[in-house]
C-alpha positions as CSV (number, residue, x, y, z in Angstrom):
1,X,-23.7,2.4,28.4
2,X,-25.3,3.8,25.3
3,X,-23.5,3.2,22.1
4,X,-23.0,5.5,19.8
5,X,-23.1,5.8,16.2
6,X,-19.7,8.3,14.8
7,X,-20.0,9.5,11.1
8,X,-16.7,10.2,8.8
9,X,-18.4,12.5,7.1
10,X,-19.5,15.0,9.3
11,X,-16.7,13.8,11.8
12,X,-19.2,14.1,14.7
13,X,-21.1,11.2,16.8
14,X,-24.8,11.1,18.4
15,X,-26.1,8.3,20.4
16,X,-27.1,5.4,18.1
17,X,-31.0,4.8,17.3
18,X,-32.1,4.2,14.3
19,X,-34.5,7.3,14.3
20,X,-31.7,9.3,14.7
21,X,-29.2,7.6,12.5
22,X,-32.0,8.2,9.4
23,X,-32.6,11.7,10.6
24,X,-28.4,12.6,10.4
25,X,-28.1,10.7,7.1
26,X,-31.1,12.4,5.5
27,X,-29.6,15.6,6.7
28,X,-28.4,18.7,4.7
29,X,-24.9,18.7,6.2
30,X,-23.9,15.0,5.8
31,X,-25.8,15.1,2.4
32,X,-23.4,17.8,1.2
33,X,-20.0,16.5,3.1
34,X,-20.6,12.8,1.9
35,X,-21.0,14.7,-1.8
36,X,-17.9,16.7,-1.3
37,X,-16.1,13.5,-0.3
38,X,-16.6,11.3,-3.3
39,X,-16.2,14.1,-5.6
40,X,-12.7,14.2,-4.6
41,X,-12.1,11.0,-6.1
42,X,-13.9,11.7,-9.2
43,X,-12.1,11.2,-12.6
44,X,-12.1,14.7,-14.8
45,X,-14.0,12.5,-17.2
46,X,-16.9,12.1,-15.0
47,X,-16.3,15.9,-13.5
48,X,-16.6,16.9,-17.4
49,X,-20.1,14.8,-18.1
50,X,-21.4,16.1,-14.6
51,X,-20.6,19.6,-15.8
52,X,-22.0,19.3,-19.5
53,X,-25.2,17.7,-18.3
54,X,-25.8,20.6,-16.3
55,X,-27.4,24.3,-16.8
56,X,-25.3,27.6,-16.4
57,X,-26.4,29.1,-13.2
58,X,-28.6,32.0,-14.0
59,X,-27.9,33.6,-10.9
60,X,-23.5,33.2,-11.2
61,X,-23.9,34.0,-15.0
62,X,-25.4,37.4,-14.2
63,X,-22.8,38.3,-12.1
64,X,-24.3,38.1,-8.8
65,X,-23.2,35.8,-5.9
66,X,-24.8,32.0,-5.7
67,X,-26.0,32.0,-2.3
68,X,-25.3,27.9,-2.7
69,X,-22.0,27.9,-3.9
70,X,-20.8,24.4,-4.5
71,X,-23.8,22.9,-3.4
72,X,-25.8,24.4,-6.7
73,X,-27.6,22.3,-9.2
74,X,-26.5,24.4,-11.7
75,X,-22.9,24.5,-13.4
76,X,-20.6,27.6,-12.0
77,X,-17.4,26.7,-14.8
78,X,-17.0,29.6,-17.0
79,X,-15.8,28.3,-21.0
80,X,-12.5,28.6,-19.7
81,X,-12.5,26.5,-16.6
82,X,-14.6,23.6,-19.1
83,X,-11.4,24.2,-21.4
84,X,-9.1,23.3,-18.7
85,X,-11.4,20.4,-17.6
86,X,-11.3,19.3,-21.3
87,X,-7.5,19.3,-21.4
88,X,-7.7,17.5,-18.3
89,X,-9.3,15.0,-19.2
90,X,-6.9,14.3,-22.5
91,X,-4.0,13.8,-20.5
92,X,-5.9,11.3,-18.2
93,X,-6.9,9.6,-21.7
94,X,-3.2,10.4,-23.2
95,X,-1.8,8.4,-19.8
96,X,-4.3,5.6,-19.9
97,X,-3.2,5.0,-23.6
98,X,0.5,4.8,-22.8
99,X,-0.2,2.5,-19.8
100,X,-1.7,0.0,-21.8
101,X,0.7,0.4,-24.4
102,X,3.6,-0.5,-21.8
103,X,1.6,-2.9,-20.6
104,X,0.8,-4.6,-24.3
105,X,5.1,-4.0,-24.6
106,X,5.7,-5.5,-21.5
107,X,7.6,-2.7,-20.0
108,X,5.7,-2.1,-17.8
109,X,7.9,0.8,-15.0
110,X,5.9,-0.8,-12.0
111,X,7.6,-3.1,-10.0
112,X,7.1,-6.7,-9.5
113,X,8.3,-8.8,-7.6
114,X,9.0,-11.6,-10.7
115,X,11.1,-8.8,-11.9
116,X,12.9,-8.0,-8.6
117,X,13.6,-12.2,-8.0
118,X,14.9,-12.3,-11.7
119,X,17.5,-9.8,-11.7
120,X,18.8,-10.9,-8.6
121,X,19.1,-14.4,-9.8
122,X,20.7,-13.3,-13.3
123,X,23.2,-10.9,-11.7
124,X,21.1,-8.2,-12.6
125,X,23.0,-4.4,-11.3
126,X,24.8,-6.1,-8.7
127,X,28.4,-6.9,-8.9
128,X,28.1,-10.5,-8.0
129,X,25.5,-13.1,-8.8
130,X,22.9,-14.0,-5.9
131,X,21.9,-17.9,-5.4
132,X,19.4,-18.9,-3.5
133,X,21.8,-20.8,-1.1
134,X,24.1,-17.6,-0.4
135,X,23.3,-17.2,3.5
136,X,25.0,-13.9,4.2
137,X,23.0,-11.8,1.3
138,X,19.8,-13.9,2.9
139,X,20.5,-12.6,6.4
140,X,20.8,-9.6,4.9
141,X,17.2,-9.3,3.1
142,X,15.6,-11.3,5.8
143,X,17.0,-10.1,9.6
144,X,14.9,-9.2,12.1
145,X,14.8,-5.8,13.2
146,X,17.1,-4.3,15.9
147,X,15.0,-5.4,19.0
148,X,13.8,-8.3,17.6
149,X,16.6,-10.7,18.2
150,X,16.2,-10.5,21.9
151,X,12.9,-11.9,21.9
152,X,12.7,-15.5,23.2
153,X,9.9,-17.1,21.4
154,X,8.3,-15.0,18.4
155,X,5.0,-15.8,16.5
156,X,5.1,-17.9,13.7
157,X,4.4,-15.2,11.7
158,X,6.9,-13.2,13.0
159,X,10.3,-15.3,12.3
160,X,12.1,-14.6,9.2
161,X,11.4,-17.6,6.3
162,X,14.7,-19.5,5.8
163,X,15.8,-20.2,2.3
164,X,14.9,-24.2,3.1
165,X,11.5,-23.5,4.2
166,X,10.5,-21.6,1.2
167,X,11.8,-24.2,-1.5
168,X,9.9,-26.5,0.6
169,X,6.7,-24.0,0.7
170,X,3.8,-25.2,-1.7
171,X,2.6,-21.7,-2.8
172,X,-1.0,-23.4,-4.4
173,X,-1.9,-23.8,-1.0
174,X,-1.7,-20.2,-0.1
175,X,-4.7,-17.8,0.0
């Protein structure tokens, strides 16, 4: 059986040679879908700089059609699509600066799971206070799942940590 070689990009596969895996890669297609991909993820900072380093498209400026479109070297944006991009970027830097400001505050809106174990321990929104040693409200956050009661003999990793085995755990030895 030959094996063959499958490319996310181009979401096609070719039997796997090297030859041929250098030829696709080199290619104009994958060249311009692999492009496409990572500028997805791109920042509006980096889209901005990208932009600015470029020339205006002679051909796009002069009102005629780019016969390369999004694959140009040149920079399409009009002074109103850079404005946009420029606003753009200010909120990303606006949100950055209140992130780190939370996080210099310490209130910090993400979720941790420090923050979840304290509250339940203090009482936190609940109506009564959770100890460690309550077993109902631990069969409660630690059940199995319908199905999974039936099952004889489950994996270790598999059946639900008592409260006795995790104030026995040594957690420095995990990882």
């Amino acid at each position: 059986m030959v094996k063959r070689y499958y490319c996310d990009y181009c979401d096609r596969s070719f039997p796997y040679s090297v030859e041929a895996r250098k030829k696709h890669i080199n290619g104009y297609q994958h060249q311009k879908l692999r492009t496409l991909h990572y500028n997805q993820f791109k920042t509006a900072r980096e889209k901005l700089q990208e932009e600015l380093g470029k020339e205006k498209c002679r051909r796009f400026y002069s009102g005629q059609e780019c016969s390369f479109g999004d694959a140009c070297i040149y920079s399409h944006l009009t002074v109103s699509d850079l404005n946009i991009l420029k606003e753009e970027v200010h909120r990303e830097n606006e949100a950055k600066r209140c992130s780190k400001l939370q996080s210099e505050r310490g209130d910090s809106s993400e979720p941790s799971l420090e923050k979840w174990i304290f509250k339940k321990l203090d009482g936190g929104e609940t109506d009564t206070k959770f100890s460690i040693h309550d077993e109902t409200e631990w069969e409660s956050l630690f059940k199995n799942p319908p199905g999974m009661q039936s099952v004889a003999s489950l994996p270790p990793s598999l059946i639900p940590p008592t409260p006795d085995s995790l104030l026995e755990c040594n957690f420095q030895d995990w990882g």
